[in-house]
N, C-alpha and C positions, 0 to 999 in steps of 0.2 A: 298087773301093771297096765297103764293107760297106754294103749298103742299111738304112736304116732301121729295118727287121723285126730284122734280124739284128743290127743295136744297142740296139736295143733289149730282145732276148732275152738277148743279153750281159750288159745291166747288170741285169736280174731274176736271171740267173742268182749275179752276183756280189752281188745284195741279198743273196738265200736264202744263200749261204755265209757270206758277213757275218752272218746271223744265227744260223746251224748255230756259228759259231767262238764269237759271244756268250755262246751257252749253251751250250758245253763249256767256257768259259773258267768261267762262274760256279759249274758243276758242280766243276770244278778246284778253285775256290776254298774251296767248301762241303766240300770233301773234304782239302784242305788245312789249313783251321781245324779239322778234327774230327782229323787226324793229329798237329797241333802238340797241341790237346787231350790226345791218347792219352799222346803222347811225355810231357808234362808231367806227368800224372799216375803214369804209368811210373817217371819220375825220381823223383818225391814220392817213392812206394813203396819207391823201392829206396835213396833219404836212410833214408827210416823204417828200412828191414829193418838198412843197415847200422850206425846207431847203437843198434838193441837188440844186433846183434853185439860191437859197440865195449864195451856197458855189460855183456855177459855175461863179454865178456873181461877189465875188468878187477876181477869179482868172483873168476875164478882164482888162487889161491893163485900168487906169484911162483917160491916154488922148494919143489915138492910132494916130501914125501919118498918115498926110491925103498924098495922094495922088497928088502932082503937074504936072498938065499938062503944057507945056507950049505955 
């Protein structure tokens, strides 16, 4: 049977991890929120880029005339 010492070493040792996981967990999370951040704004960016594409395109003339060699 574990004496005393050694249960008690046990449950310090599993405080300390309990609190090592705490803060990687809240780490995780601050790093999480700052990813969804990125991705979101990423997205914006690339709505924006591709409706100036959209509005260049349909300033394109529909059927450009071709060039006749002869």
């Amino acid at each position: 049977m574990a004496s005393l010492t050694d249960l008690t070493d046990r449950v310090e040792r599993l405080l300390l991890r309990h609190d090592e996981i705490l803060r990687t967990n809240l780490l995780l999370q601050v790093q999480l929120t700052a990813i969804t951040q990125e991705r979101d704004s990423l997205r914006s960016r690339l709505n924006a880029a591709r409706a100036r594409v959209d509005a260049l395109l349909e300033r394109l003339p529909v059927d450009a005339p071709k060039d006749e060699q002869p």
